[in-house]
Structures are given as structure tokens and as C-alpha cells.
N, C-alpha and C positions, 0 to 999 in steps of 0.2 A: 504493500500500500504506500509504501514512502517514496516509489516513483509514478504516484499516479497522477495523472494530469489537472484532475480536480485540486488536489493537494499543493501538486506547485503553485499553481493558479493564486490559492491564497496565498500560498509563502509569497511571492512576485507583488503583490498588492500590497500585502504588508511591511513588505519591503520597502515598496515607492511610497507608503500612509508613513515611513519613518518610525515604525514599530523598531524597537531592541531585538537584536537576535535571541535574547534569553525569553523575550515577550513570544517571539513568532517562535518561538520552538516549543514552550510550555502552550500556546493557542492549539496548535497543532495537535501535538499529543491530544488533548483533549476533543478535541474535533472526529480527530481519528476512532478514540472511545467510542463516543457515541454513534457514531458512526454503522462500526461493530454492535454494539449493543441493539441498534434496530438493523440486525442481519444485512448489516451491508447496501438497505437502501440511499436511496438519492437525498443528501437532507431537501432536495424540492419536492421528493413528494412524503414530506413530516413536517410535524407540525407543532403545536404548544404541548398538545396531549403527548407525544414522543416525550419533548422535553421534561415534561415534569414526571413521566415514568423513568425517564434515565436518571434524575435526579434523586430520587425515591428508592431505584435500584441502591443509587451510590452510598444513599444513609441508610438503609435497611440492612442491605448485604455486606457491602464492600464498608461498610462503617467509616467512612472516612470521616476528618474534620470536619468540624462547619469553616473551615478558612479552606479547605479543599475544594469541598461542595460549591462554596461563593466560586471559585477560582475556575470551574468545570462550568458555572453558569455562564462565566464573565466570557467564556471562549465559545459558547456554543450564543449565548446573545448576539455577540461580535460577526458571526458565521450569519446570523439572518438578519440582522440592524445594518450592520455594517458592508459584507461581501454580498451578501444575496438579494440586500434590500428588500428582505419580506420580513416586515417587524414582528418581533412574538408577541407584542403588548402584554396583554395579563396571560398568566399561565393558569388554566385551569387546578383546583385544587391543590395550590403548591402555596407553601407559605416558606417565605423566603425566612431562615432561622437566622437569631440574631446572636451574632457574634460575642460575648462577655469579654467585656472591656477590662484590661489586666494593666494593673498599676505597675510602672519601667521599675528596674531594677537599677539602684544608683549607687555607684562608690561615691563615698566619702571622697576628697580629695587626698588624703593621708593614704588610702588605699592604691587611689589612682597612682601617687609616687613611689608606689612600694610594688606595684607592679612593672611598673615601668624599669626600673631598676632590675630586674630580672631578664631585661632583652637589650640587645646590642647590635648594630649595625642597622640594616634596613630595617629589619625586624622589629626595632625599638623605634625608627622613622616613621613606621608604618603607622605601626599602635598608637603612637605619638599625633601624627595628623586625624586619627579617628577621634581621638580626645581634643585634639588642640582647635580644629575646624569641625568639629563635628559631622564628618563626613557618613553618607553609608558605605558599606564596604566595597559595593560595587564601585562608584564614584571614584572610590583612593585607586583600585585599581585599574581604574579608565583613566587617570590623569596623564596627562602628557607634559612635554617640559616646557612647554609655549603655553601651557593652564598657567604658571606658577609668575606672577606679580612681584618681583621682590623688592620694586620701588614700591609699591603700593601696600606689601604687606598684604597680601589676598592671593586667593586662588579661586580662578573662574571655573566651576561646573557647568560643562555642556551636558544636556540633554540628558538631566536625571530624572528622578521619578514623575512622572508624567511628559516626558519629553520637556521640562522647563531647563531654563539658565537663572543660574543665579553665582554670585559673588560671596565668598565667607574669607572673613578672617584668615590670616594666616603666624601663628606663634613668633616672632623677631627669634625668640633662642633655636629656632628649628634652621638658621637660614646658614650656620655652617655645613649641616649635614646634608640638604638638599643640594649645595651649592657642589658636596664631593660626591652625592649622585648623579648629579646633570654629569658629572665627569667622566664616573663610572660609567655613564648610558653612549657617551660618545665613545669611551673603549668599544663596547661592546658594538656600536653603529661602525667603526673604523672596522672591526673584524668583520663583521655579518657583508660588508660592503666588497671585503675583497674574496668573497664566495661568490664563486658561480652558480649562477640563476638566482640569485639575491633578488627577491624583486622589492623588496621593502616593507615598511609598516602599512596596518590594511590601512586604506581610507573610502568613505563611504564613495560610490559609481561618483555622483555629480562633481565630488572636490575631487577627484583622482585627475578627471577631466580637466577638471580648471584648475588644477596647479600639477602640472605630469609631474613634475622632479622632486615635489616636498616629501613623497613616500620616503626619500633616504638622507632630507634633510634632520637635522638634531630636532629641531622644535619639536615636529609632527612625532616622536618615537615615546614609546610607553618611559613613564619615570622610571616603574616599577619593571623592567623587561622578566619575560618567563626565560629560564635557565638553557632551555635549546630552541633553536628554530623547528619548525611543523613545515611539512609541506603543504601548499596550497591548494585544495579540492579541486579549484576553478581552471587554476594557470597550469598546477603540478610544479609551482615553484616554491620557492622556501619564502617563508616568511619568519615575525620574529613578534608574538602575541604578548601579553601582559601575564604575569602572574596570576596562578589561578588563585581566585578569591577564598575556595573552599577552603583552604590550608589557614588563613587567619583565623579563623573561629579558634582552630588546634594549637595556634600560638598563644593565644590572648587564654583559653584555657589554663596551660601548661604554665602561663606566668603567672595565674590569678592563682592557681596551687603553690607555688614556690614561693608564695610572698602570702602562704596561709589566709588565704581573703574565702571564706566560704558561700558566697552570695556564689551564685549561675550567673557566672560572668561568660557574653560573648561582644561579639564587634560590637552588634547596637546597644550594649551597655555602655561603652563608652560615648557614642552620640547619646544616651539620656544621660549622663552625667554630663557631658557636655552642654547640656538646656538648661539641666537644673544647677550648675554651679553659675553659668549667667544670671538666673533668676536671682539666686541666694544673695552675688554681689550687686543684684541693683539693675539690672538691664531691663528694660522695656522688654514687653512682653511679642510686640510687633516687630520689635529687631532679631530676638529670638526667632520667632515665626519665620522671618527674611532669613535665618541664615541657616535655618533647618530642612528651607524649602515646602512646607507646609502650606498647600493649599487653604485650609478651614484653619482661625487661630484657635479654634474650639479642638484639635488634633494637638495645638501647644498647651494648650489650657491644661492638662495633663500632669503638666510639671509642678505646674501653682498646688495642684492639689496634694500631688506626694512632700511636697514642702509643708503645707497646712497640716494635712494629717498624719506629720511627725512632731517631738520634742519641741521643735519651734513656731509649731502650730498650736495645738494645743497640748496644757499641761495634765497629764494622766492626776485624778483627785486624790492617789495615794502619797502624795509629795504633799498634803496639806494633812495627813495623817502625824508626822512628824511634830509639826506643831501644835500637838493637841496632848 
């Protein structure tokens, strides 16, 4: 099924709609499901009832989450809203379950420096810009060295979570180390360059076009490069990808144990300590919002409240037991 022409179809579309490859590959897979699940018909000829029996399948049987469930609606909505242009409006007998909202997980800032102290070189750059810019993990490792402002103190996000840009903060004390990986990443462009069939860093169809030769200019190349080149599906040449993201969760782990910190620490722990330690010294809550990339500030609102309903919120009444 993954060279079937319906398939491409939407990968091709969602490609040129500027969809993520991690978007158009997770849509897919689910597309595919359903697919399967009503025996391989045409989704033209299915309908809302299909949709809400796959769905029903997926929590009854297959028990997945309700963030799964959402996730398997959001890809087969997109397939008739969007590709097929046959809306599913209401779905017969389906009630969209709701989600329970989970209060972030925050280090202390004592924590934050005591894990950090457990990692060195990139590894510690890396963790560093999750806490320092409050980046998501994908973002850190989609930056490029033409992202990073060092007049300005900033580092620009292209096309994060919902395809937005936005501008965050960037730490002064991070600007030696960045400064010895833009170094390190021209080594590795100086090698990769004098390899045959080297074709260079991907860049999306339209800028390949409009600028042919930046693929193996410095700017355009991943800060963070992956350790070998891959060859290229398309071309069958080598290219030279970013660092896979999955590996940081197992960092940031492995340091939160070594610096005895028992909270479920992963990458977006440190972007919620990163919101909440803004808040705590004083920052508007709309800057925050700006630099977290948050569509709804009622999505930042979040932080106010793990602030309130701790020690500096309110005082638990067995602290006035003492004076009695």
C-alpha cells in the first residue's frame, strides 16, 4: 500500500500545503489504518458512519489513548476536509473524548543546575538551549547556523508547531559554545564537501531552486549534524541530516538520575521550567506566550496555575498549627 497512487497523491499535496515530514508521515499511517479497517474500500465511497466505527474500533479494541484516538481523527478529518473536500461535519454517535488536562512537570532551578552539570559538550548545548530558549525538541534539532542571532541575542524558529515563526531569546553564556559548534559544523561541511556525490543539506523543492548552491553553504547546514551521512531516497546521493531527536529524551533522563532529581524528567520538562521560571521572575505572561509559541494564552495560563497551587500560592493550614 505505500506505493499506491492514492497515497502519494496525498503525500504530494501535503507536501506542496507545507505539512512536516513527521506530520505527512504520522497522517498517512493513519489514513492507511482506516483504510484497512473498512476492507480496503475507496474513502469516497465512506462516510461519517465508517469514521466513527473506526474510531470506536480504536477505543474499544485497540484501547489506545485518547491523544491517539484525537490524533487518528485529526488524519482521517484532514483526508475529507482537506484532500477530498467532502466535509464529515458531525459524526454520527461519536463523542469526541476529552482529553484531562495534566499539570507540566517543573525543576526547580537548583535542579535545573545540577543536571546540567552532568552533561558536557553538545550534549550539555543541547539541554542547555531546551532550558535556556525554551525550545521543543524538534525545533533544537531543526536549527540551522543562519537561525542563531548573536548580535541580537535570539534565535529564529522556522516553521514550528503549527507551521508558525517566531523569535526566542537566546542565553549570552551559551555564545562561547555555539560559537565552537558553528566551527565544529564547518569541519564536518569541509569533509562531507570533499565526498563524492555530496549533494548537501536537504532544502525544501522551492529554496533548492532559488538558491542552487546554499545546500553546501555553512549557514543552511544543521547546528546539531547526525554523526554519518544517509543516502538520499530521491537523488541516491549522500546527504548529511540533523541529529535524531529521539536520543535526547535518553540524555536528559540519564542526567536527571545522576544529579538524583526524581521528578519524570524529559525534553519538555525543561521548556515548562523554562515558562515557569519566567513567570516566577516577573515576565508578562504574553511574552511568555511569544516565546513559547502558543497559539491560545489560555495553553500559557498553565504555568500561573502550577505557581499558585504550590508553597507560593497558597499556604497549606498546617503551618498555622504551629502557632497554636
Amino acid at each position: 500500500m505505500s506505493s499506491s497512487p492514492f497515497l502519494t497523491s496525498i503525500n504530494e499535496f501535503m507536501q506542496v500545503s507545507r505539512y512536516s515530514q513527521r506530520t505527512i508521515h504520522t497522517y498517512i499511517y493513519w489514513i492507511k489504518d482506516y483504510i484497512r479497517f473498512n476492507k480496503m474500500a475507496h474513502p469516497t465511497k465512506l462516510g461519517g458512519q465508517h469514521v466513527t466505527q473506526y474510531l470506536t474500533y480504536l477505543a474499544c479494541q485497540r484501547h489506545v489513548s485518547v491523544s491517539t484516538q484525537a490524533l487518528a481523527l485529526n488524519a482521517v478529518a484532514f483526508l475529507y476536509n482537506k484532500f477530498l473536500q467532502k466535509p464529515l461535519n458531525d459524526l454520527p454517535e461519536f463523542r469526541k473524548p476529552q482529553r484531562q488536562q495534566k499539570l507540566p512537570v517543573v525543576l526547580t532551578q537548583n535542579e535545573v543546575k545540577l543536571m546540567l552539570k552532568q552533561l558536557k559538550g553538545a550534549s550539555y548545548l543541547m539541554e542547555a538551549l531546551l532550558y535556556g530558549s525554551g525550545l521543543r525538541r524538534i525545533e533544537l534539532v531543526r536549527l540551522q547556523v543562519k537561525d542563531i542571532d548573536f548580535d541580537h541575542l535570539a534565535l529564529h524558529i522556522w516553521n514550528g508547531k503549527g507551521a508558525k515563526h517566531r523569535t526566542v531569546t537566546l542565553a549570552s553564556e551559551l555564545i562561547p559554545l555555539l560559537s565552537a559548534q558553528v566551527s565544529t559544523v564547518a569541519k564536518v561541511l569541509g569533509h562531507d564537501c570533499a565526498t563524492d556525490k555530496y549533494l548537501g543539506v536537504w532544502m525544501p523543492d522551492a529554496l533548492a531552486k532559488k538558491y542552487p548552491n546554499q545546500a553546501m553553504q555553512l549557514g543552511w547546514q544543521y547546528l546539531f549534524p547526525a554523526s554519518r551521512m544517509a543516502i538520499d531516497p530521491q537523488s541516491n546521493l549522500w546527504r548529511r541530516h540533523h541529529v535524531d531527536a529521539s536520543g535526547l529524551n535518553k540524555t536528559v533522563k540519564i542526567a536527571s538520575q545522576k544529579a538524583g532529581i526524581r521528578k519524570h524528567v524529559t525534553c519538555h520538562t525543561l521548556r515548562h521550567s523554562f515558562a515557569t521560571h519566567l513567570l516566577q521572575q516577573g515576565a508578562d505572561i504574553r511574552t511568555v506566550q511569544e516565546q513559547l509559541g502558543h497559539a491560545d494564552v489560555k495553553t500559557t495560563e498553565i504555568y500561573t496555575h502550577v505557581i499558585k497551587r504550590g508553597g507560593h500560592g497558597v499556604q497549606s493550614p498546617l503551618a498555622y498549627l504551629a502557632t497554636i
